[in-house]
C-alpha positions in Angstrom: 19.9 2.2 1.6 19.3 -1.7 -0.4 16.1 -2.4 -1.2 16.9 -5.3 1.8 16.9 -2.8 4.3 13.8 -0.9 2.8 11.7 -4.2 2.5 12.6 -4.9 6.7 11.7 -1.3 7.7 8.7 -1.6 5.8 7.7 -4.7 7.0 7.7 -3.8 10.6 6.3 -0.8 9.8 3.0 -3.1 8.3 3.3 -5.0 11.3 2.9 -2.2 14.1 0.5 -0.3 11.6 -1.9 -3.6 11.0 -1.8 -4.0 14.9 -3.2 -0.8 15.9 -5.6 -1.0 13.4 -6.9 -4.5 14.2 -6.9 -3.2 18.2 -8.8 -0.3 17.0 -11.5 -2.1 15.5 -11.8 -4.4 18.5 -12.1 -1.8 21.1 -14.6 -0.1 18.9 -16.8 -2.8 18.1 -16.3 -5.5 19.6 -15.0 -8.9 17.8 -18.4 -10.5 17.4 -19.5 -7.9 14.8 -16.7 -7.3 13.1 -16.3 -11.6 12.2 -20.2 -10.9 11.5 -19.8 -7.8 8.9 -18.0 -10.3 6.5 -19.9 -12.1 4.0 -17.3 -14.3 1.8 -18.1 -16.5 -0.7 -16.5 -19.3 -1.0 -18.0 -21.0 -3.3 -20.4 -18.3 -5.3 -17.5 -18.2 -8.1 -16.0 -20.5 -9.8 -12.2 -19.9 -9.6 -9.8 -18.2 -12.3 -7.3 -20.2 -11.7 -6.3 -24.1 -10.1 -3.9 -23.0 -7.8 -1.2 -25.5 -6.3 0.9 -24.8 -3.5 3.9 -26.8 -3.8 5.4 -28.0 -0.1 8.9 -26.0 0.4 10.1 -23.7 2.6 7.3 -21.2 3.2 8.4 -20.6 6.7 5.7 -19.7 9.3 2.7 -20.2 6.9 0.5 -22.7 6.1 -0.1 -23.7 2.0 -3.7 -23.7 2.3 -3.6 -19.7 3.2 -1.4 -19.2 0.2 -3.7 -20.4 -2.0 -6.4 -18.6 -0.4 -4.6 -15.7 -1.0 -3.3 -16.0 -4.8 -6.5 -17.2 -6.0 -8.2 -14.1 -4.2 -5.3 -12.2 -6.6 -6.0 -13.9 -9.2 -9.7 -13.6 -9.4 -8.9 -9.5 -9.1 -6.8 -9.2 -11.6 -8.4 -11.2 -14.0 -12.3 -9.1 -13.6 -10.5 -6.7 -15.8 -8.2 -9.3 -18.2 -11.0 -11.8 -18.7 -11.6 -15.5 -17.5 -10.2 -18.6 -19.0 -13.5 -19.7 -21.5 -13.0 -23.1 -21.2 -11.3 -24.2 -18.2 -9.1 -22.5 -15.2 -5.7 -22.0 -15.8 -3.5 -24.6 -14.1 -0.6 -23.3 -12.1 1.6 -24.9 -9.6 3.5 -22.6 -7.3 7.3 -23.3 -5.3 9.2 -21.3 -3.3 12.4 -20.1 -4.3 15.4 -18.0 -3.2 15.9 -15.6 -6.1 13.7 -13.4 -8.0 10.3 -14.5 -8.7 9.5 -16.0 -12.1 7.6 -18.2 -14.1 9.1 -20.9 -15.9 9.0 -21.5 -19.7 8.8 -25.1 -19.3 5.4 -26.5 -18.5 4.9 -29.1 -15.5 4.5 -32.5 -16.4 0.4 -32.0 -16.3 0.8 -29.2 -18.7 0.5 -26.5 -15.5 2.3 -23.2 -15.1 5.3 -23.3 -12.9 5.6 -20.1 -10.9 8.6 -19.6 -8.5 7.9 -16.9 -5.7 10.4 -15.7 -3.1 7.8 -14.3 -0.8 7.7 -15.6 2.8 5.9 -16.8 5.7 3.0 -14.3 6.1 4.2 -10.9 4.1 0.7 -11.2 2.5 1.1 -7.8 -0.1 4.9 -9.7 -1.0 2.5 -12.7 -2.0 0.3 -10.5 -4.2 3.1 -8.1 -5.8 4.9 -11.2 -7.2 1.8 -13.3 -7.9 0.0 -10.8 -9.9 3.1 -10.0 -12.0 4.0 -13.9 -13.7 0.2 -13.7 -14.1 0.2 -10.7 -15.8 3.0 -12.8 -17.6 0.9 -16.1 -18.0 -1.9 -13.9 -19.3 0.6 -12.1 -22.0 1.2 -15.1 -23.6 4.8 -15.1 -22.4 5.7 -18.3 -24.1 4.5 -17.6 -27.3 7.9 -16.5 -28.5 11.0 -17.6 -30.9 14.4 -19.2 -29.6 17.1 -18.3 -31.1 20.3 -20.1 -32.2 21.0 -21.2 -28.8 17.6 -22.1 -27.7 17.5 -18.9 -25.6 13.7 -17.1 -25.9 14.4 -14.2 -28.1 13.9 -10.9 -25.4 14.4 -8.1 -27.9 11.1 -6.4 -26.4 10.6 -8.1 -23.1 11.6 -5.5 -21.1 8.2 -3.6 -22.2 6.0 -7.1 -21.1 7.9 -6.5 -17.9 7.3 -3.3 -17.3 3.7 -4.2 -18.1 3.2 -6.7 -15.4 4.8 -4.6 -12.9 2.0 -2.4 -13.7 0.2 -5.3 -13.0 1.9 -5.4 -9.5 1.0 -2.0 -8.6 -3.1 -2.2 -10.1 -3.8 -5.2 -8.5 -2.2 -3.8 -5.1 -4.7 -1.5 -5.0 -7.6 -3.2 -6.3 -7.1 -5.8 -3.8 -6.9 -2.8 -0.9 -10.7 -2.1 -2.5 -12.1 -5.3 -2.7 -11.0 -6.5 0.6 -12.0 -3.4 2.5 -15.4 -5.3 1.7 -14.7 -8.6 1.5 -11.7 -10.3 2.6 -11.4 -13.8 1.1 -11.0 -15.3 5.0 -12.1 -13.7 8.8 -8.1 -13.6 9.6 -7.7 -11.1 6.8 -9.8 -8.3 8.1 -8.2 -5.1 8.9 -5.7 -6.4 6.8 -7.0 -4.3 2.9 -4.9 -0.5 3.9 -1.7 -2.7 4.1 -2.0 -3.5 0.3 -2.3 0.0 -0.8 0.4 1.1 2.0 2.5 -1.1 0.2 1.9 0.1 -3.5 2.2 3.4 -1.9 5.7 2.7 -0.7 6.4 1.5 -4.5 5.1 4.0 -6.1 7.2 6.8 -3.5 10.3 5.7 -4.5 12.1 8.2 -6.7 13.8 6.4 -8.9 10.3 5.4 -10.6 9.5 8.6 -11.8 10.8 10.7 -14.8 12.8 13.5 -13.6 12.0 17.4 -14.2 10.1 17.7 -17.7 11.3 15.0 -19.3 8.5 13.2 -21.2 8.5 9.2 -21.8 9.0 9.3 -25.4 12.2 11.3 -24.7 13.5 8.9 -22.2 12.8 6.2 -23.9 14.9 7.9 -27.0 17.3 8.3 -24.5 17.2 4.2 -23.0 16.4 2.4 -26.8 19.2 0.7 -27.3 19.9 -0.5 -23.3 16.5 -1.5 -22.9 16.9 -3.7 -26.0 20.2 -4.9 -24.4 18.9 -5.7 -21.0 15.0 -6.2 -20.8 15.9 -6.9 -17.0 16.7 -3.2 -15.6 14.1 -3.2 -13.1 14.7 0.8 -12.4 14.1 1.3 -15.8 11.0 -0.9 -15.9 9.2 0.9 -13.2 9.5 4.1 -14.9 7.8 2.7 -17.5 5.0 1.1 -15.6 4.4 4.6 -13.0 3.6 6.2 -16.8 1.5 2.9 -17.9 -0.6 2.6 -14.6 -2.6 6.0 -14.7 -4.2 4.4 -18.6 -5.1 1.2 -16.8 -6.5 2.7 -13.7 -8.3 5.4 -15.8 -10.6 2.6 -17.5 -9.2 -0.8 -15.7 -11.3 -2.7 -18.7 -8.2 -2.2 -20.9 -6.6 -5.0 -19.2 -8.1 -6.9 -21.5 -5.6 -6.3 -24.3 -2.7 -8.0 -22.6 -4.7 -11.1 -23.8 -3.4 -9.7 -27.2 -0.1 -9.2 -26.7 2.5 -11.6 -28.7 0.4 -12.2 -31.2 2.8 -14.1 -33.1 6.0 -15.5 -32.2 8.5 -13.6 -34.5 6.4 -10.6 -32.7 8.9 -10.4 -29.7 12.3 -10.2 -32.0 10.8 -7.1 -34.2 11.5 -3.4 -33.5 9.5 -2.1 -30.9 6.9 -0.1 -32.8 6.5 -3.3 -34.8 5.7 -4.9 -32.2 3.2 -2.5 -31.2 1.8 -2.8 -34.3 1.3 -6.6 -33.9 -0.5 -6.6 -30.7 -2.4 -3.9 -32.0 -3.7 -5.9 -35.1 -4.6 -8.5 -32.8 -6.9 -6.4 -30.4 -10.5 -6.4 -30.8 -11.8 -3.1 -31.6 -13.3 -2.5 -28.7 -9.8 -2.8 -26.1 -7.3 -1.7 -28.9 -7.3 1.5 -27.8 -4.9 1.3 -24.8 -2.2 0.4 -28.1 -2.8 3.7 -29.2 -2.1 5.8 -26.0 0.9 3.6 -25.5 2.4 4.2 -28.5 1.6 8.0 -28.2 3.5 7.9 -25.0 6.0 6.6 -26.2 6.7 8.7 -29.3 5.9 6.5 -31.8 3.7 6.9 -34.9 1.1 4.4 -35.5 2.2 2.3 -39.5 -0.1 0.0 -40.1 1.5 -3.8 -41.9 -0.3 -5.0 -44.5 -2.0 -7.6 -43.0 -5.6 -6.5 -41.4 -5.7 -8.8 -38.2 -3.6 -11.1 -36.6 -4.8 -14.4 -35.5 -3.0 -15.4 -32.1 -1.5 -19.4 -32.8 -0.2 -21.7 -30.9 1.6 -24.6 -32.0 
């Protein structure tokens, strides 16, 4: 069955299941209290991110509950990644027909570009994507040689991408949490079980998950070269990020080293444990340890460059 077919079934499936579950709360109680038990605030926070929604083809949705609903990502992914400490981040968001990405090139106020495919209102499609370029953004994504050609060098980018579809998955089920209690807006109660439905569904499918015994670091033996290839094997990549998400979700506070990651920009075009090594270097103390039980899963022994620290530029 095509992951076309999966995505319909599953849809309708949210639908029917979000139904009963919104009739079952009105029956029960009423809708006066339930539009009384929530207690958003809108204005409490300041936001992680200036989010614009850029007019396109949304279908049946309206831009302003877009934005409502990737800032409400945003601000739950980045508790556990950290806060801009000057300013929000800037990103502008359009609609597009192929996979979701965000754009090397900056808009012409210096904003992220993200391109989503998600439509109309398939809220946990919204999130999914979202919450991965973020996990992107916050990766330092850009900070990265061209080679020859002017191409981005993407010797270890399929590890940053199976790292912000961990991303995906966390912040799924964080937002099922959070919005249990406090849904950003009245017309999203009821609505928190469909987000961890959805990573459920993800996280179900069998081609995510090592088979038998097999350990990552033999796997990954087995995958080196291919994964060096062609960072954009999405099977592959979810393997990787079933194994990453049970570190994150054991302490979710090691987000924070994604901060870290691409230190420097001849980081991305080095062998993989050297590049380890490098974002290691670059961690503060204190969240450097998720390194270490990444490189222990996959295999690799911890050598140490020369240099004590690594200072992440930007020119």
């Amino acid at each position: 069955m095509n992951k076309k077919r999966l995505t319909l079934r599953f849809w309708q499936y949210l639908k029917i299941t979000r139904s009963m579950l919104l009739a079952a709360a009105l029956i029960l109680f009423g809708p006066i209290p339930v539009f009384a038990a929530w207690s958003g605030q809108d204005s409490a926070i300041a936001p992680a991110v200036d989010i614009t929604i850029a007019p396109g083809h949304w279908g049946n949705v309206r831009g302003g509950e877009i934005r409502t609903l990737l800032s409400s990502v945003a601000d739950t992914f980045m508790t556990y990644t950290g806060r801009p400490a000057v300013a929000p981040l800037r990103i502008r968001v359009m609609p597009r027909n192929g996979s979701p990405r965000v754009l090397y090139e900056r808009g012409a106020d210096g904003e992220y570009l993200v391109l989503l495919s998600a439509r109309d209102q398939r809220w946990y499609q919204y999130a999914y994507q979202f919450s991965h370029e973020l996990c992107h953004i916050l990766s330092n994504f850009d900070h990265k040689n061209s080679n020859d050609s002017g191409e981005v060098v993407t010797g270890n980018q399929w590890f940053e991408e199976s790292l912000c579809e961990t991303a995906s998955l966390f912040t799924l089920r964080r937002l099922a949490r959070s919005w249990e209690q406090q849904p950003p807006s009245r017309n999203w109660i009821g609505y928190a079980p469909v987000f961890a439905a959805y990573a459920q569904h993800l996280l179900e499918q069998q081609h995510r998950h090592l088979a038998g015994n097999t350990t990552l670091a033999n796997w990954y033996r087995q995958h080196e070269e291919s994964l060096q290839a062609t960072p954009y094997q999405r099977d592959k990549n979810e393997v990787v990020a079933t194994q990453l998400l049970a570190l994150f979700e054991r302490d979710p506070m090691r987000w924070r080293a994604i901060r870290h990651l691409n230190p420097l920009r001849g980081s991305a075009e080095k062998a993989f444990a050297d590049y380890l090594n490098d974002w290691q270097s670059a961690c503060p103390v204190q969240v450097g340890g998720i390194v270490q039980q990444t490189r222990a899963l996959f295999g690799l022994e911890r050598h140490l460059p020369e240099t004590p620290s690594l200072m992440l530029t930007r020119n």
